[in-house]
VMD Tcl script that builds the backbone (N, CA, C; Angstrom):
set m [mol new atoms 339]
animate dup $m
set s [atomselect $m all]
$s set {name element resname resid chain x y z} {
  {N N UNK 1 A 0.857 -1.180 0.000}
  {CA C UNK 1 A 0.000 0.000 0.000}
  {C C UNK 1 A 0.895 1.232 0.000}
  {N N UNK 2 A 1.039 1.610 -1.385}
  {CA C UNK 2 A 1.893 3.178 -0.859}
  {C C UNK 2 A 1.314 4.048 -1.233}
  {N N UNK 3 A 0.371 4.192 -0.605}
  {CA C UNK 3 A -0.486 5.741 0.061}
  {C C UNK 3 A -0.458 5.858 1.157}
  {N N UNK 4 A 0.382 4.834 2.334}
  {CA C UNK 4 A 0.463 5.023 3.756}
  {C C UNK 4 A 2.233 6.057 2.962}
  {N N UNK 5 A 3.167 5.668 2.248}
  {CA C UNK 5 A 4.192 6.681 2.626}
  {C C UNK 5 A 4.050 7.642 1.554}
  {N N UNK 6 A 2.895 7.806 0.444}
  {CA C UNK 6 A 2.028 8.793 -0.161}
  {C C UNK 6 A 1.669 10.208 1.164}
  {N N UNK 7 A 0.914 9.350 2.293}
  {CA C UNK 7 A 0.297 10.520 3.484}
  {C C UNK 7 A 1.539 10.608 4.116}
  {N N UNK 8 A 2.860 10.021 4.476}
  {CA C UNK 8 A 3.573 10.332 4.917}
  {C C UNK 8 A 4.009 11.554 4.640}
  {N N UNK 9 A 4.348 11.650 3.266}
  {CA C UNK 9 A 4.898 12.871 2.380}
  {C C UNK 9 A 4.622 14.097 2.903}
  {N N UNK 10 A 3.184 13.807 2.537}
  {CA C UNK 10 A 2.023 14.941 2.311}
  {C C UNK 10 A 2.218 15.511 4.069}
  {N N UNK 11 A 2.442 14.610 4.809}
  {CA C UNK 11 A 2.284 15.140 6.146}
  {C C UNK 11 A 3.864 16.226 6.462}
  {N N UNK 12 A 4.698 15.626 6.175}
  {CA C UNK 12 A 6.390 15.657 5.944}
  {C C UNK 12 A 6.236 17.377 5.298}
  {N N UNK 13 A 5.790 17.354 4.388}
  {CA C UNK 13 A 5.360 18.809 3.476}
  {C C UNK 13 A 4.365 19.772 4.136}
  {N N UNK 14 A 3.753 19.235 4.537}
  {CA C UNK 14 A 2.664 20.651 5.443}
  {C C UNK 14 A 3.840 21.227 6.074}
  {N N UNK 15 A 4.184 20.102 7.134}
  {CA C UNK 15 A 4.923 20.389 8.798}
  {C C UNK 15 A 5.851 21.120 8.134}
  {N N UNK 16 A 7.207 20.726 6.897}
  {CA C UNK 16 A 8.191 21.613 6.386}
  {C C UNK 16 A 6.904 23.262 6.282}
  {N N UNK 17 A 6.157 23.222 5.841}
  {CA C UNK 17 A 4.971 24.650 5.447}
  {C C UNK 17 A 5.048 25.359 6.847}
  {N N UNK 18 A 4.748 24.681 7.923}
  {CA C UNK 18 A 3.991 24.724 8.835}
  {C C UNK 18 A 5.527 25.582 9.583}
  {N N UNK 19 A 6.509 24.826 9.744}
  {CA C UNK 19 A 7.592 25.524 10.491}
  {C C UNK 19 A 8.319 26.529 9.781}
  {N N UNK 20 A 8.084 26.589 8.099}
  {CA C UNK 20 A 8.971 27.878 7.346}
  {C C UNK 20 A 7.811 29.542 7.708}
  {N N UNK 21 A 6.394 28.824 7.879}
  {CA C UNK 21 A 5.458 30.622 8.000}
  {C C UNK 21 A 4.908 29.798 9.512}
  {N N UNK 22 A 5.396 29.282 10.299}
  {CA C UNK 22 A 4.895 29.641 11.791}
  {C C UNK 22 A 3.643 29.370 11.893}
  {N N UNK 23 A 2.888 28.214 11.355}
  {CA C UNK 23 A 1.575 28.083 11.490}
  {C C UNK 23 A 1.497 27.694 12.847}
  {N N UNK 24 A 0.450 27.220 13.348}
  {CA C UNK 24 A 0.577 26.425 14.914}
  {C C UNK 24 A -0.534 25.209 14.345}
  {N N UNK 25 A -1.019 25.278 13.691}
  {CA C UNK 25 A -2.178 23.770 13.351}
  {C C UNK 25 A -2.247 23.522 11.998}
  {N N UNK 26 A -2.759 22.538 11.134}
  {CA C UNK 26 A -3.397 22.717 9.989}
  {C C UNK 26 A -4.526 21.721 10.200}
  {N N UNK 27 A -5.621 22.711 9.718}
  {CA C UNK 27 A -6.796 22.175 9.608}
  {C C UNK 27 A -7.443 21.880 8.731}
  {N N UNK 28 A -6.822 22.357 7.698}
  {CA C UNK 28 A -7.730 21.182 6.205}
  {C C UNK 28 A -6.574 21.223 4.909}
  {N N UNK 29 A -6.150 20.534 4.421}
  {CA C UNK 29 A -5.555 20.133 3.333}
  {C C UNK 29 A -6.261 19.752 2.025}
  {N N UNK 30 A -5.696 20.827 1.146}
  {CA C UNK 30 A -6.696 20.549 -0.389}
  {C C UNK 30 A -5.341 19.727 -0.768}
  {N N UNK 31 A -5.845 18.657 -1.983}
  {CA C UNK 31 A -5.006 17.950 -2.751}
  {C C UNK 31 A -5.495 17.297 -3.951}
  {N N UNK 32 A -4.982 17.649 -4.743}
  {CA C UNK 32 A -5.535 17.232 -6.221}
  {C C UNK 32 A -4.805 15.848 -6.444}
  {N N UNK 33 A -5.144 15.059 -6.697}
  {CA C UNK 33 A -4.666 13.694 -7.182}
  {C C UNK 33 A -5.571 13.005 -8.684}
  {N N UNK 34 A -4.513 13.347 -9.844}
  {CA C UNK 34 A -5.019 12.785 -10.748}
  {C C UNK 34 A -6.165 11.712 -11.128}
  {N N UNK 35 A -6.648 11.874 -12.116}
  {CA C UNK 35 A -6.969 10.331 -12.250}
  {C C UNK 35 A -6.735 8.943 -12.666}
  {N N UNK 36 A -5.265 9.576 -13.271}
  {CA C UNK 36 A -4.452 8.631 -13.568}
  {C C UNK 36 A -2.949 8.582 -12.695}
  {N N UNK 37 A -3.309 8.777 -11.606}
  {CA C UNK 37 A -2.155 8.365 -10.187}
  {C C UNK 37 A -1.899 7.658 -9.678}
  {N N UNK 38 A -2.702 6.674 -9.787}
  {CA C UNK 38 A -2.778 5.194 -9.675}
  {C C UNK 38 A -3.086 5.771 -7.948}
  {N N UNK 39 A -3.355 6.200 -7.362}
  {CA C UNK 39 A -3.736 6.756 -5.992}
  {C C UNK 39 A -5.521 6.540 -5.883}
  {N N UNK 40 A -5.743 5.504 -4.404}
  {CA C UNK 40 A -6.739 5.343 -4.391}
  {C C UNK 40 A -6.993 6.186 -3.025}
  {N N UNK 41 A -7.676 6.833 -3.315}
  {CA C UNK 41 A -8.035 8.124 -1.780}
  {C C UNK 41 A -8.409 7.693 -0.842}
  {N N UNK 42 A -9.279 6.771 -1.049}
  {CA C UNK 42 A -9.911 6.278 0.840}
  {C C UNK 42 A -8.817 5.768 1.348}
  {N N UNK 43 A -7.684 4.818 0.643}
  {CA C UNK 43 A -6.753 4.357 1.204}
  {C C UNK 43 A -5.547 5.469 1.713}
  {N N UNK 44 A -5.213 6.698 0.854}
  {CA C UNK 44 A -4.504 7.810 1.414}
  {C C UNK 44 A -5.339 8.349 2.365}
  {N N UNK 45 A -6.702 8.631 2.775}
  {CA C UNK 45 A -7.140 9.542 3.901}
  {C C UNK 45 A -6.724 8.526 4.912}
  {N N UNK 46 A -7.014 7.098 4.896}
  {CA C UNK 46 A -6.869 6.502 6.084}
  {C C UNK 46 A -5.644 6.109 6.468}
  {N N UNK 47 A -4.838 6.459 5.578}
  {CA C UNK 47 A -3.364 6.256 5.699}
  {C C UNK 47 A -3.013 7.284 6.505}
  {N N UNK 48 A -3.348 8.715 6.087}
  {CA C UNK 48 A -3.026 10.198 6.383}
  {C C UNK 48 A -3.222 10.248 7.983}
  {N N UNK 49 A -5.008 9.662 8.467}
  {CA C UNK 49 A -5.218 9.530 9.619}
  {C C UNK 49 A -4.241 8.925 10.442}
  {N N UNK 50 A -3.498 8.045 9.886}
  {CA C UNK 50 A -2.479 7.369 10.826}
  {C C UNK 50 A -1.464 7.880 11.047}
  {N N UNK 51 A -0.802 8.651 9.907}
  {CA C UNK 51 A 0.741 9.206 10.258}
  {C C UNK 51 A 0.380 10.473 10.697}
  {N N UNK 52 A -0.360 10.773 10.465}
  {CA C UNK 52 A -0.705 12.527 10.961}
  {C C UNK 52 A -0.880 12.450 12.965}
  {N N UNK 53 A -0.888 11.748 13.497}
  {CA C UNK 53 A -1.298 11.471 14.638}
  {C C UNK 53 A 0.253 11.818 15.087}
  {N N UNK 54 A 0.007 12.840 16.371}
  {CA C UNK 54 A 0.821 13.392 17.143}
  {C C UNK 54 A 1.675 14.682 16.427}
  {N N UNK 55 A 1.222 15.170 15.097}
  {CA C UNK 55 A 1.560 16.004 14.303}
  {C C UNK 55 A 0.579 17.168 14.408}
  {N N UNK 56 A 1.255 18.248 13.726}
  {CA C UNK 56 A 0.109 19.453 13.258}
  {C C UNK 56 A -0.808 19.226 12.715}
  {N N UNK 57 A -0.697 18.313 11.943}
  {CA C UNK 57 A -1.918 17.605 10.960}
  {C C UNK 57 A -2.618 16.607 11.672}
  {N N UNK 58 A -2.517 16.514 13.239}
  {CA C UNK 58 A -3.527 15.856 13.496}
  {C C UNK 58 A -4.506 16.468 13.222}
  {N N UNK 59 A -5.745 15.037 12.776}
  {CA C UNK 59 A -7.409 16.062 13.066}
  {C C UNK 59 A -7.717 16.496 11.472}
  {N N UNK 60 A -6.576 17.303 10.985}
  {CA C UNK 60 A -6.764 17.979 9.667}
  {C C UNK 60 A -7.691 17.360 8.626}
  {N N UNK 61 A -8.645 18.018 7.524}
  {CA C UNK 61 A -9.246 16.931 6.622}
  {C C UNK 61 A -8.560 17.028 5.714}
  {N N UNK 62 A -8.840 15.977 4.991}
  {CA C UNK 62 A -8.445 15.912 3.195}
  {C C UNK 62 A -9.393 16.571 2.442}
  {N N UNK 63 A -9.307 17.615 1.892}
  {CA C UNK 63 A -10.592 17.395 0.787}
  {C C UNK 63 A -9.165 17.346 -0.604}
  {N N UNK 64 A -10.151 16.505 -1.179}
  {CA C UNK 64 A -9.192 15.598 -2.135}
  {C C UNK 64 A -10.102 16.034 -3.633}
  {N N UNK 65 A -9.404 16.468 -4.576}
  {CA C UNK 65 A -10.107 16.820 -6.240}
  {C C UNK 65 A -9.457 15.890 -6.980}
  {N N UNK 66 A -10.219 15.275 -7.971}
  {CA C UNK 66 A -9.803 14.351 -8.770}
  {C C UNK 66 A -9.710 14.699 -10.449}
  {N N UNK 67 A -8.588 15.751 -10.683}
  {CA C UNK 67 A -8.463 15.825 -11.895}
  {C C UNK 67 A -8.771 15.125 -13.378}
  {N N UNK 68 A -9.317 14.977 -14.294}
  {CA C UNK 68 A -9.426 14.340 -15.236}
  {C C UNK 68 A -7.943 13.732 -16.018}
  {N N UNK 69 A -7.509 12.536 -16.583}
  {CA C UNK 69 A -6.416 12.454 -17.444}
  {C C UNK 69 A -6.412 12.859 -18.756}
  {N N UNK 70 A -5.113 13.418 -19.089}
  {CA C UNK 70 A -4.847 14.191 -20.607}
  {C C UNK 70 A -4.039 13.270 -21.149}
  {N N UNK 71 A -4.289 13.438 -22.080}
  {CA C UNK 71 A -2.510 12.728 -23.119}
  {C C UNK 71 A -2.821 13.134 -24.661}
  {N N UNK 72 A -2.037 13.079 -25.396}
  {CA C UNK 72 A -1.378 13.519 -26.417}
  {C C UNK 72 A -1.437 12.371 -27.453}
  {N N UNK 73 A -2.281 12.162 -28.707}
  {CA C UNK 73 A -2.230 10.889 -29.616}
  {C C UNK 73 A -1.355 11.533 -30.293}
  {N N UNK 74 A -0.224 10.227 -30.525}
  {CA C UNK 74 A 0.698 10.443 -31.657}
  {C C UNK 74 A 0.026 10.181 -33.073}
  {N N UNK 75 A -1.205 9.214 -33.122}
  {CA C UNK 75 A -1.944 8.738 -34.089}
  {C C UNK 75 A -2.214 10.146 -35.039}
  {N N UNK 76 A -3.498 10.923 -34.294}
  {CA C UNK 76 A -4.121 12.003 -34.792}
  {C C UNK 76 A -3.788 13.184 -34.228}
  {N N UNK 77 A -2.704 13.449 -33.595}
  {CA C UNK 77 A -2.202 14.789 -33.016}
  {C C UNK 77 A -3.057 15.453 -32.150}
  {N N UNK 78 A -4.093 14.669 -31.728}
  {CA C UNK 78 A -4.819 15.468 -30.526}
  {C C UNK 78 A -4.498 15.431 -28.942}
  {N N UNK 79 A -4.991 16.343 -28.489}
  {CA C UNK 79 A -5.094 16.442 -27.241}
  {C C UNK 79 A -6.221 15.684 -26.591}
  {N N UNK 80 A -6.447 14.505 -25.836}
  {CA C UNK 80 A -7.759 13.882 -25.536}
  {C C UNK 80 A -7.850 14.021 -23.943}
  {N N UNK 81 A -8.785 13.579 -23.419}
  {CA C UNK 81 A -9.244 13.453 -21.846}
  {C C UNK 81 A -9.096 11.815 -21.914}
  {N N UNK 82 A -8.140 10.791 -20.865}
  {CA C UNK 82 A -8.184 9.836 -20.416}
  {C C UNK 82 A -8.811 9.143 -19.520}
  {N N UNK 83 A -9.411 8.169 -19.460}
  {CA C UNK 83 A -10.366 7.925 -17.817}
  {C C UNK 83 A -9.695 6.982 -17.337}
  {N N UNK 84 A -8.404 6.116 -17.864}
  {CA C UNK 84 A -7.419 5.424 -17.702}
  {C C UNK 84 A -6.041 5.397 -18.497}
  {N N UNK 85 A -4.941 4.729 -17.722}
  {CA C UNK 85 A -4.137 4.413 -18.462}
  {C C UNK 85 A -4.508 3.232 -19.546}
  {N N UNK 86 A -3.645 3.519 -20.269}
  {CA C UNK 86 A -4.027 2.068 -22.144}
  {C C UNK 86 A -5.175 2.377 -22.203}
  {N N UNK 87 A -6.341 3.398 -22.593}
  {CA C UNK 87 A -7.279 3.355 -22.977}
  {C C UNK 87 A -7.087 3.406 -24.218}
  {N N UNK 88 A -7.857 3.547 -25.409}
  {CA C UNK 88 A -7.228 4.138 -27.109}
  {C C UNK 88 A -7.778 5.564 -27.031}
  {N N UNK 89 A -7.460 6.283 -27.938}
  {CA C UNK 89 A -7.596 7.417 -28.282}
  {C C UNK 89 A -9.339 7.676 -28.528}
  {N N UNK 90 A -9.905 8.839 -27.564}
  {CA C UNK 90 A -11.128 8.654 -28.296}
  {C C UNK 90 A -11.916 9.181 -29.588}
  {N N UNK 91 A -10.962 9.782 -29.994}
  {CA C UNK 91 A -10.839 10.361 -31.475}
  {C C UNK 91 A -10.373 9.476 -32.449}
  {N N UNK 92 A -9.683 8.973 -32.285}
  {CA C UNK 92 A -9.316 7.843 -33.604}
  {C C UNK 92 A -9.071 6.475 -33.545}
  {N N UNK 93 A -9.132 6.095 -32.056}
  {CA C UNK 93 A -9.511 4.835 -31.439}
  {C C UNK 93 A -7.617 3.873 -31.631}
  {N N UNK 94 A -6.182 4.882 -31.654}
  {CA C UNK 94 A -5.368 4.023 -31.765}
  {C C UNK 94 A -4.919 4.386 -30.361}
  {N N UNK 95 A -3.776 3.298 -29.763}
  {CA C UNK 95 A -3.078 3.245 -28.423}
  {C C UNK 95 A -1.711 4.198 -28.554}
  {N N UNK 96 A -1.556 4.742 -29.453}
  {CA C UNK 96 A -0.435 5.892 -28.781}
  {C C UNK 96 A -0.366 6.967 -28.431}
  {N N UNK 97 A -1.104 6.771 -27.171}
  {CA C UNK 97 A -1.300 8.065 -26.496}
  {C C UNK 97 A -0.620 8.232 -25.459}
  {N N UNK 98 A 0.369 9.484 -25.188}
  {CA C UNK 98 A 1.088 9.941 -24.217}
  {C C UNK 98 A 0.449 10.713 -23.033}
  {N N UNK 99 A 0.729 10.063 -21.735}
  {CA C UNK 99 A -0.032 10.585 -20.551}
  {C C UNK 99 A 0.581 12.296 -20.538}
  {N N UNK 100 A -0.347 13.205 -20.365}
  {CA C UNK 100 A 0.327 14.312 -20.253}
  {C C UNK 100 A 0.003 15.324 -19.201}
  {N N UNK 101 A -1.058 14.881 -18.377}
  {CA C UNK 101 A -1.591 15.172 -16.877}
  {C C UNK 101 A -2.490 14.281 -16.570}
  {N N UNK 102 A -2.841 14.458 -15.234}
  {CA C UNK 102 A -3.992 13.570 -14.433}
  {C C UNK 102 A -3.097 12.585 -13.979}
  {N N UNK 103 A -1.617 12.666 -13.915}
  {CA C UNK 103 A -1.042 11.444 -13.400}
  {C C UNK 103 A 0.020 12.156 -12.256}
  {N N UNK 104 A -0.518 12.953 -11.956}
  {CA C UNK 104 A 0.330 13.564 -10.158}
  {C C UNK 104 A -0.979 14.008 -9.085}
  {N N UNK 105 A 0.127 13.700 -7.545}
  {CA C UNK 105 A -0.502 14.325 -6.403}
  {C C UNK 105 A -0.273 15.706 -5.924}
  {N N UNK 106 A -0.924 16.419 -5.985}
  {CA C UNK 106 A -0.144 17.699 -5.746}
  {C C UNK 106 A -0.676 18.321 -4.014}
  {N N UNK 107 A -0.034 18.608 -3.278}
  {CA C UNK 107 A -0.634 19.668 -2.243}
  {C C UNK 107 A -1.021 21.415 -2.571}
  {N N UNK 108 A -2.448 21.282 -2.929}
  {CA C UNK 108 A -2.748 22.645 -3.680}
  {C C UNK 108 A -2.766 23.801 -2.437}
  {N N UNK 109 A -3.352 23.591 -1.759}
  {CA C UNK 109 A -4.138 24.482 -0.201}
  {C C UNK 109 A -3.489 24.036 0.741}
  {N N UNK 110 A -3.677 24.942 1.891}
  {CA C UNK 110 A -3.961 24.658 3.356}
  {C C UNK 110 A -4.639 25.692 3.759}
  {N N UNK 111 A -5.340 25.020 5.119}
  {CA C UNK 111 A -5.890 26.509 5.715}
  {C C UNK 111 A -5.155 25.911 7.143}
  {N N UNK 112 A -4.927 26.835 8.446}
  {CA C UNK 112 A -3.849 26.891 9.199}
  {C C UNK 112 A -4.706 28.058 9.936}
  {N N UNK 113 A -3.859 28.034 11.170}
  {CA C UNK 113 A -3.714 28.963 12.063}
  {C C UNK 113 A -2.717 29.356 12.696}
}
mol reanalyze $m
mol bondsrecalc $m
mol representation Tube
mol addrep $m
């Protein structure tokens, strides 16, 4: 399962946030995670719940956005929307399509005190 050292990160990165501007808590964490991240969220929140314990980020929520996937057909030169990896192109229906977002986690927000 690596969305337990996925929430590790994410926790690792607030706290670096948290001690460079002097926060004292964080209380909600935005995070965009593709849809092609291979990241399954219930398993990162409940991961998060665990390492976040005895941290600033205890308590904190996830609200979590799930970007759509992009990629690039070499076939027909388009730009398409992916709903997986190896799908075919939905414009011209061939497989060489290059992932070109929807495949990262990013920490977008915090809100803090």
């Amino acid at each position: 399962m690596h969305e337990l050292s996925l929430a590790q990160g994410i926790v690792d990165i607030v706290a670096e946030a948290a001690r460079a501007q002097s926060f004292s808590r964080i209380r909600r964490i935005r995070l965009a995670i593709g849809a092609l991240a291979q990241v399954e969220p219930d398993a990162l929140s409940f991961g998060f719940d665990a390492v976040s314990r005895g941290t600033m980020a205890e308590g904190a929520t996830l609200d979590i956005e799930r970007p759509s996937g992009a990629g690039y057909c070499l076939g027909c030169s388009g730009q398409v929307e992916l709903i997986q990896r190896g799908d075919p192109c939905p414009a011209c229906g061939g497989f060489d399509v290059m992932v070109t977002g929807g495949d990262d986690l990013r920490v977008t927000e915090l809100e803090v005190d």
